[in-house]
C-alpha positions in Angstrom: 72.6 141.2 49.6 73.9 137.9 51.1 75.6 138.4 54.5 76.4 141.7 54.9 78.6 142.7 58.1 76.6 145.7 59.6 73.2 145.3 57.2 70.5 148.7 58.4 68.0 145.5 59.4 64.5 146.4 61.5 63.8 142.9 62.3 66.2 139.9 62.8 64.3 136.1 62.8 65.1 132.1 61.4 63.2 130.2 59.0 63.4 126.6 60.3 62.2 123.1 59.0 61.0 125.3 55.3 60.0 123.5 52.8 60.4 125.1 49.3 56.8 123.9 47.3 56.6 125.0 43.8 54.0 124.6 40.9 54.1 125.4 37.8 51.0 127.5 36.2 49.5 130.0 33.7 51.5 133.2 33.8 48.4 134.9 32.7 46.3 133.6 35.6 48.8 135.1 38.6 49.5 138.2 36.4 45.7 139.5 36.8 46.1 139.0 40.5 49.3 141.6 41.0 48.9 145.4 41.9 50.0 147.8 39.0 54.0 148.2 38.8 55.0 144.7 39.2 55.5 142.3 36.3 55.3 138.4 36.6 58.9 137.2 36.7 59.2 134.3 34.9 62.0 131.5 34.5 62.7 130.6 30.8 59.1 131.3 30.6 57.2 129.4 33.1 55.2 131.5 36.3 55.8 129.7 39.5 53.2 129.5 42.3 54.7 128.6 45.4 53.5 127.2 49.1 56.3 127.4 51.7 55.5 126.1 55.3 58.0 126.7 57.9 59.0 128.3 61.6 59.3 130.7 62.6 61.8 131.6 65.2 64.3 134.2 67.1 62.0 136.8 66.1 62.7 140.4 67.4 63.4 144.0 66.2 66.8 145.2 66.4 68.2 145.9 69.5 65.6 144.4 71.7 65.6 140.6 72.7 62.9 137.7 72.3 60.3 137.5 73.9 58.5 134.3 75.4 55.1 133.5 73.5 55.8 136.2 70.5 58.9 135.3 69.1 58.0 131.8 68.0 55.2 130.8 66.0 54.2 128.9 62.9 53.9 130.5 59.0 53.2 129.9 56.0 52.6 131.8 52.5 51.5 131.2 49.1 54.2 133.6 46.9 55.0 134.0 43.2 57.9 136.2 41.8 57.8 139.5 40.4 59.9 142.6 39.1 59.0 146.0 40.0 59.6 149.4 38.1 63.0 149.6 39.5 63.7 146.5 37.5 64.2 144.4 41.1 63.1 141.0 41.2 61.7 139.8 44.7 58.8 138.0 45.8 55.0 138.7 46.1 52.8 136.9 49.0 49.0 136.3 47.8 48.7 135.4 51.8 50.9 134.9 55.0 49.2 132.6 57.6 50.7 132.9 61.2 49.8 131.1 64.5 50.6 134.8 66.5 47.7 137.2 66.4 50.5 140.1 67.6 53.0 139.4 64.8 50.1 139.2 62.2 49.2 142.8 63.0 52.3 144.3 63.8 53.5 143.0 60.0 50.5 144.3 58.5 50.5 147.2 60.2 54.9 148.2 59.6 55.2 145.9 56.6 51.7 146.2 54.5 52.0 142.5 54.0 48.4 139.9 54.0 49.2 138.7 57.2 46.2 136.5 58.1 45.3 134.7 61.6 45.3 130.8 61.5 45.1 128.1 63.8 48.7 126.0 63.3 50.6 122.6 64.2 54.0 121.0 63.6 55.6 119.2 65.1 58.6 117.1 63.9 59.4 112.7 64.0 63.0 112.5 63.3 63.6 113.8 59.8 59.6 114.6 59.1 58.2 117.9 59.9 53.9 117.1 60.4 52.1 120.4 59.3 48.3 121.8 59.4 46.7 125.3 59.3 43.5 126.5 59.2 42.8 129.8 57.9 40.7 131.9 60.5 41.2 135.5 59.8 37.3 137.4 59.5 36.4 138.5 56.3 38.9 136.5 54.1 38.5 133.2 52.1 39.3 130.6 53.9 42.4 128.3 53.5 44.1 124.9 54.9 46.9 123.1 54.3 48.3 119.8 55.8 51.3 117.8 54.9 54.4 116.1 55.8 57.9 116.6 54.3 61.5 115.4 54.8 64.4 116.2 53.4 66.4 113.5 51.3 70.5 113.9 50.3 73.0 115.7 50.9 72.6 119.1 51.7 73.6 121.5 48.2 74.1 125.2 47.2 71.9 125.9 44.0 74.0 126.6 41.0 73.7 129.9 39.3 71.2 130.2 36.5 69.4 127.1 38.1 66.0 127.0 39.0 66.9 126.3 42.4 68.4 129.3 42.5 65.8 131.3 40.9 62.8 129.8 43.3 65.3 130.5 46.6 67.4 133.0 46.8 65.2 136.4 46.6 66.2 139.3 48.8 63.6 141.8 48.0 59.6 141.6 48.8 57.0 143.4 47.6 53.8 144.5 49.6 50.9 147.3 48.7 48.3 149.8 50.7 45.9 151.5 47.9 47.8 152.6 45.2 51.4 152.8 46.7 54.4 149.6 46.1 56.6 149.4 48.9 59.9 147.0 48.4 62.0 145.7 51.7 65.3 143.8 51.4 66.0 140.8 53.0 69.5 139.4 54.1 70.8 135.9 54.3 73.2 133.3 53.4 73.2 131.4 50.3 70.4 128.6 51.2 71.5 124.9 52.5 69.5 123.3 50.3 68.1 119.7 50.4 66.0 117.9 47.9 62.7 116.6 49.5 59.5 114.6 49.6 56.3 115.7 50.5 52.7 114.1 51.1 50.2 116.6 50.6 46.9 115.8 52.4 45.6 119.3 51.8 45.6 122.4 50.0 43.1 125.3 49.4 45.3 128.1 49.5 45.5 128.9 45.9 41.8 128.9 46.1 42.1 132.5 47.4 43.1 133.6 44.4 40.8 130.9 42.4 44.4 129.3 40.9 44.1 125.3 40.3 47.4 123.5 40.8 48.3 120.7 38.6 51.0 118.1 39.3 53.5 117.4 40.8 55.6 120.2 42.7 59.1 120.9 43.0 60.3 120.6 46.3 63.0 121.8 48.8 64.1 121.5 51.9 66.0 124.2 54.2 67.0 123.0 57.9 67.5 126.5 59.3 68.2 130.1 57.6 69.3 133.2 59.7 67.2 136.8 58.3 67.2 140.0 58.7 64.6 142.2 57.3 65.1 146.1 56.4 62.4 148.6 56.5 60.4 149.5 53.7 60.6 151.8 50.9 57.8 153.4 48.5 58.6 151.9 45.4 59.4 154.5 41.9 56.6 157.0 41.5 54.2 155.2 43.5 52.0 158.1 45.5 
């Protein structure tokens, strides 16, 4: 999935400035919040709920070039990881906040993703990315988040088997409309890793799916990532 010379992408984009926030919780409690046909995916046993603020950036469908005011914007998403019936492991987004009222319609509309409207700042201080959202999408539970975060060390490519590797590099993701499971790949490099340090001032975004995070979270750091997305796919026998 990784790099792929002439990859059937819709949508090319960067990730910049991410930063990679995982707890871990009850595998039960995420479980009862997935659609039918995807199972929890688990590593050695322990669910992982993450929170993963970045930029976006670059963003445009293939063929067609940026545009000014659209192809720029803020997100951030609260995700776990799941397999579907196929047996493919990818991620799962409880929400995706945006600060670009277009993108979070056209991605609901061609992607059947919970893109929500939010009011978002960054803005970066040498090595520190500052970060807030508000949730203001009609009809959904609400949701802010503000932090900073840095990277610290040398930059790293996760080993295989690690956890690292397990919470990163994912190039399928799951969405739903009714009853049907849709599945899209995603391509990419191996991630550029950096461990990191976070101060967390706020967090309610598990709240929309009543989840209470505990702890300490793991934490990662990726400067700049290079995507394409693919269309996508009815999943199995899903109607």
């Amino acid at each position: 999935m990784t790099d792929p010379a002439h990859p059937p992408y819709a949508l090319r984009m960067n990730w910049e400035r991410l930063c990679f926030m995982h707890w871990p919780v009850s595998a039960d409690a995420l479980q009862a919040h997935l659609p039918p046909g995807l199972t929890l995916d688990t590593f050695h046993g322990q669910a992982y709920l993450g929170v993963v603020p970045f930029l976006m950036s670059g963003v445009a469908p293939r063929g067609l070039p940026t545009v000014t005011g659209l192809s720029a914007f803020p997100e951030l998403n609260l995700r776990t990881y799941v397999i579907d019936t196929e047996d493919k492991a990818g991620v799962w987004f409880f929400s995706l906040d945006a600060g670009q009222p277009i993108a979070v319609r056209l991605a609901r509309l061609g992607f059947h993703l919970p893109y929500f409207d939010a009011r978002m700042w960054s803005q970066r201080r040498g090595e520190v990315t500052e970060y807030a959202s508000v949730r203001t999408h009609k009809g959904v539970t609400k949701g802010a988040f503000a932090a900073a975060y840095r990277p610290t060390g040398p930059a790293f490519e996760s080993q295989e088997g690690s956890l690292e590797e397990w919470l990163t590099e994912r190039y399928f993701l799951f969405s739903a409309a009714g009853n049907r499971m849709y599945r899209g790949p995603i391509w990419h490099r191996r991630w550029p890793l950096q461990r990191a340090e976070a101060e967390i001032r706020m967090n309610t975004l598990p709240d929309l799916i009543g989840v209470k995070l505990e702890g300490e979270p793991h934490l990662l750091y990726g400067e700049k990532q290079v995507v394409k997305a693919g269309l996508i796919g009815r999943v199995g026998n899903s109607p």
